[in-house]
N, C-alpha and C positions, 0 to 999 in steps of 0.2 A: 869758495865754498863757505869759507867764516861771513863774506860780506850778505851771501844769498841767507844764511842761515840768520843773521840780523832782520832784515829784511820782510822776509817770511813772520818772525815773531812782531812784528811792527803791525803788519798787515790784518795778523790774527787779533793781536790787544785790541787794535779800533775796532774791528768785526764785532765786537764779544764786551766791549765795554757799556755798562749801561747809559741809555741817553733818556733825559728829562723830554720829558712827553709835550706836542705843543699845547698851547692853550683850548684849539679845539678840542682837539683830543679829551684834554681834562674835563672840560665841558660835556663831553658826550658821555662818557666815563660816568661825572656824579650824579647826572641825570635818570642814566638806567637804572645806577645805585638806587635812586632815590624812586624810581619807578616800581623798581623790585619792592621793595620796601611799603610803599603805600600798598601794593596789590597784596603784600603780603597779610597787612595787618584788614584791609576793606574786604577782600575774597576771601579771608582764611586761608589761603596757603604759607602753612606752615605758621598762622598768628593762633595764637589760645584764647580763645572763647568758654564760655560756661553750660552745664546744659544744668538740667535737674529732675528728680524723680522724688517721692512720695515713698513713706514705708506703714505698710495697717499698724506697726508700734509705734512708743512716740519716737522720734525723731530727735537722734543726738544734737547735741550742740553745732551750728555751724556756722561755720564766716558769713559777714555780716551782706547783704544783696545776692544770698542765694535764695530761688523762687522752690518757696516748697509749701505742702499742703496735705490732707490727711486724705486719705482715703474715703467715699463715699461710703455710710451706712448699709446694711443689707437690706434691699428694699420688698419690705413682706417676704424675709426673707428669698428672691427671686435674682436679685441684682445687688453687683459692685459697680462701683468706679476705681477706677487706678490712672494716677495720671503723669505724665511729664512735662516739666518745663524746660526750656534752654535759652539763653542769651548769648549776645556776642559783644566780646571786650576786649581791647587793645592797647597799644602803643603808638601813637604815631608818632612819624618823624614831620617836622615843620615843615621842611624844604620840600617834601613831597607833598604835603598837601597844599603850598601853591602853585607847584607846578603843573599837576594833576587837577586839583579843585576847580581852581580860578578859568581856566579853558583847557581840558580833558581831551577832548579830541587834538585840538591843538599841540599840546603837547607831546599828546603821542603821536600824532604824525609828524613831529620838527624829527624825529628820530630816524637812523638807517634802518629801514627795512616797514618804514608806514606803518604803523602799529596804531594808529589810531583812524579818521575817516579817508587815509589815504588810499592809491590804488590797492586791492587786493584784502583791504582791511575786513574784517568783521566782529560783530557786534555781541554774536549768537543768534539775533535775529535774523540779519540780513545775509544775501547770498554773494553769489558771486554778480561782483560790480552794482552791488545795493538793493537788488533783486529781493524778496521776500522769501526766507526760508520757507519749505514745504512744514504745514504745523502735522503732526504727530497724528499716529492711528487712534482710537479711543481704547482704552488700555482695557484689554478683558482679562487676565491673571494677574498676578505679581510677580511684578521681576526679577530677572536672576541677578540683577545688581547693579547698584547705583549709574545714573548718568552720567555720560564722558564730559570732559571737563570743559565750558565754553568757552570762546576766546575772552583774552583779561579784556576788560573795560571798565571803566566808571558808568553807572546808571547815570541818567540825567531824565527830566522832564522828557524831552522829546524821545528821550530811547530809557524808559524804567527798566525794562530786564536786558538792557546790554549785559553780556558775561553772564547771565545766566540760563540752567534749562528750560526757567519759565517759558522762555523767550515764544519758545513751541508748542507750548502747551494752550490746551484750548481756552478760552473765557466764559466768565457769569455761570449764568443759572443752566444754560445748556450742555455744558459740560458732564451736568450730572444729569444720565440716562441711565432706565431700565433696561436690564438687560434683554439681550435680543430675544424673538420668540413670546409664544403664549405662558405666560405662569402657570406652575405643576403645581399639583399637590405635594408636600412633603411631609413624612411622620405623622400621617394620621391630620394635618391642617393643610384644609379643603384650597384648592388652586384661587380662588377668592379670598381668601384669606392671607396666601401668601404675597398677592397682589398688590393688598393693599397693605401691607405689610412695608412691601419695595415704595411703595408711591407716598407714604408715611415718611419714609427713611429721607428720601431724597427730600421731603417738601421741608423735610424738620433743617436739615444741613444747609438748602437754601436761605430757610427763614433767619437760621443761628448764625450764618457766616457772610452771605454776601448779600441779604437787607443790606442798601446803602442807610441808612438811618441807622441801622443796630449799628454798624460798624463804625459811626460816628458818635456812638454813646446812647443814643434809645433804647429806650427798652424794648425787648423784642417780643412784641403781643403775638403777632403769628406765629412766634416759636412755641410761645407757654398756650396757647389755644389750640395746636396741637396735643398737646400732652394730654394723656389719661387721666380725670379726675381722680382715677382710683388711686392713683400714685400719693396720694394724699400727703403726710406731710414733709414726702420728700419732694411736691411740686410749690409746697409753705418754704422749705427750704432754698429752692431757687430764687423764687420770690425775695425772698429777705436777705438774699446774698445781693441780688441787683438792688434793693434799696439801702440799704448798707453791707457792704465787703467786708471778710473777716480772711485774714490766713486760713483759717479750717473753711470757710465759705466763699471762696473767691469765682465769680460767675464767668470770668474770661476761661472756666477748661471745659464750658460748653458753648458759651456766645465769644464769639471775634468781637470785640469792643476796643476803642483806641479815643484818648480824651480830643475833642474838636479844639480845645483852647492850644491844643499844643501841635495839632497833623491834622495833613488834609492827603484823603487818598486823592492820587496824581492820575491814575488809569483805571480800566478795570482789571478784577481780582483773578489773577490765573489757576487755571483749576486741574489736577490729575488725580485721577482715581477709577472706584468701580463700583455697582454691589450688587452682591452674591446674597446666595440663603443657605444656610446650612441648618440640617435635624438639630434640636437638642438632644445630646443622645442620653438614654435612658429613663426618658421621660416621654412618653406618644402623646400626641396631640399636642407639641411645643415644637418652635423651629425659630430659627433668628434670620432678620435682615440683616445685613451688613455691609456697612459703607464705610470703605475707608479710603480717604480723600485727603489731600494735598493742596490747602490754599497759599499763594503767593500774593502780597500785596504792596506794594508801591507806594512810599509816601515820601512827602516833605514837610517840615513845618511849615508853621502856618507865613506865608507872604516869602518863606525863601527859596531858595533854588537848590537845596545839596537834595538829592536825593537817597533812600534809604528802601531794603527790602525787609518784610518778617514772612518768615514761613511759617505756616501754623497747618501739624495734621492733624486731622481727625478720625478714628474709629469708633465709629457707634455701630449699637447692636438694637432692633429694636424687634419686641417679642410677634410673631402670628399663632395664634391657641387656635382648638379648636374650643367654641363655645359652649360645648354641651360638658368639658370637663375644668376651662377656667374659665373665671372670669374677663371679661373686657368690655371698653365702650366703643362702640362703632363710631369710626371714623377719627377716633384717636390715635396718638402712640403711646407704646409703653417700652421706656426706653429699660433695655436691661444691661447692657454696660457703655460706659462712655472710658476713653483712652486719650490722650491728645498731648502733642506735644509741640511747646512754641519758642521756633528760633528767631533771634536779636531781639530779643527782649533786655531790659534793665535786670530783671532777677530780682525787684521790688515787691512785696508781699500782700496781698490781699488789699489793693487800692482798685481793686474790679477793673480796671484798664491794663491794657497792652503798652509799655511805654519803651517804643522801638530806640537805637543804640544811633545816631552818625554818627560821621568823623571825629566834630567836635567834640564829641563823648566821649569819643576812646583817646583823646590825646595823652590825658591825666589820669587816665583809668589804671586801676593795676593790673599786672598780666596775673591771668586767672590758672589754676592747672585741673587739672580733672582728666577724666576719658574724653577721648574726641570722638565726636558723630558728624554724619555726615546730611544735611535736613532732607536734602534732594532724595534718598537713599530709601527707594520706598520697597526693596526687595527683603528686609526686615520687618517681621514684627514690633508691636507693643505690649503684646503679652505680657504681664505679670511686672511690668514697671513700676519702676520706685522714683520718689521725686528729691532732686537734689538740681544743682548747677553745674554743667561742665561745658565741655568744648563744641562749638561749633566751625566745623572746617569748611565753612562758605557760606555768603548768603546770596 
């Protein structure tokens, strides 16, 4: 019994004692480490990004590459602006960004379980066995709540919205439709009016955001050749923000702009959204278009290979009167509120460009803290936003 009872305790200690892991092992081990870790700080899960909002007082003091800006004037008393901005900033770790960077797929298919273009993999995009996912219905409300989360990937040239919702969402200028059916009359403004009201909304969002030329730095004529002369010197105002940018005048919170010296859009621009018409109420013979749309866009700088997303929404509202009690010029718009808000941005102040965040950016960047939002996340409003910098949890 003493010898079986030795024995027994022998048996259990090697059972139970720890043993040094082999070399694979270790290897697979710092890999994933370092996988987690990249996706954390490239997707947002769980990395701290910056967003920002605006207040109509001045604006407290704030750390220094937060994206903020004052509120639009009351125009002829009629209209505001409110706006928001956000950027994305991080940490990286080294070892993850060559394992990942340098060949992405590769690397994540060297791993158990394909995680990269192996069997079974995906992208966001693609299906089952590289198949084209089904793209998305054309979004007629707002949703009850943000997109489910993509599979991790690294964007590249040949797949820009791997890992993300874009992936599905429709492209260009046809994304943005009227809504189904003949236009009503609403509050007193005649069903023509409301019409062109809609066909207004959508040519201005076209003109402002996916012009390939505005979006490389041109000035966008079709946008301001839209607008109301009567807007007068708040359409001076636009004007003089695109020939020189100010903090208080910064023209990227209604044109999509990005410097050509520095990025070159890689794809075309992914689009979700809607627009509705609602009464003004308590006022007859006033009703607003309303578009609020969701661009994705795709770059790289200029001759390289890493790729980068900015999401930028927008909410605009633009007026239909009836004529016989306001004013208007036919075949204009008159925009009466603009809303917008833009993710992986720098957080740099009235240089009228969008100057998107990669890798390289976040290595040495500092971690940022703020509230976290979500860009995808179009079952929220922008109502009544204020502009500051905080977190973005994906791009």
């Amino acid at each position: 019994m003493w010898e079986k009872f030795f024995e027994d305790g022998e048996r259990d200690i090697r059972a139970t004692a720890p043993k040094e892991p082999s070399a694979r092992a270790r290897m697979v081990t710092e890999r994933l480490r370092a996988m987690d870790e990249a996706q954390a700080r490239s997707n947002g899960a769980g990395g701290k990004r910056r967003w920002g909002r605006s207040k109509p007082a001045a604006p407290p003091a704030r750390p220094e590459g937060w994206r903020t800006g004052p509120a639009w004037q009351e125009m002829n008393g009629r209209t505001t602006r409110r706006r928001t901005g956000w950027s994305v900033v991080g940490v990286l770790v080294a070892v993850a960004v060559a394992v990942v960077a340098v060949h992405p797929s590769g690397a994540l298919s060297w791993l158990p379980g394909g995680l990269g273009d192996g069997p079974g993999a995906s992208n966001g995009a693609d299906g089952v066995n590289g198949a084209s996912a089904a793209p998305l219905t054309p979004e007629t409300a707002r949703p009850t709540g943000a997109p489910s989360a993509a599979p991790a990937d690294m964007p590249t040239r040949e797949r820009p919205f791997a890992g993300s919702p874009a992936a599905r969402w429709e492209s260009g200028a046809e994304a943005i439709r009227l809504p189904e059916g003949k236009a009503k009359a609403v509050n007193g403004v005649s069903a023509a009016s409301v019409e062109a009201a809609l066909e207004g909304t959508r040519d201005f969002l076209i003109a402002s955001n996916l012009d390939r030329e505005v979006i490389m730095g041109a000035e966008p004529k079709k946008a301001l050749a839209l607008l109301d002369p009567l807007m007068g010197d708040h359409l001076a105002e636009l004007r003089a923000g695109l020939r020189k940018p100010t903090v208080k005048n910064d023209p990227v919170w209604i044109f999509t702009r990005f410097d050509p010296d520095e990025v070159e859009l890689v794809d075309e621009v992914r689009v979700r959204g809607r627009l509705t018409v609602e009464p003004v109420r308590g006022t007859a013979g006033r009703a607003v278009a309303k578009g609020d749309y969701t661009f994705v866009y795709a770059l790289a700088r200029q001759g390289g290979s890493e790729v980068t997303r900015v999401i930028v929404r927008r909410v605009i509202e633009v007026e239909a009167v009836d004529p016989a009690k306001f004013q208007a010029t036919d075949g204009h718009v008159w925009l009466a509120d603009i809303n917008s808000e833009i993710g992986n941005d720098d957080c740099r102040e009235g240089d009228g460009v969008i100057r998107p965040q990669f890798l390289a950016d976040l290595e040495n960047s500092p971690m940022p803290t703020g509230e976290e939002r979500d860009p995808y996340d179009r079952s929220r409003g922008l109502d009544g936003a204020t502009e500051e910098c905080g977190v973005v949890t994906r791009t």
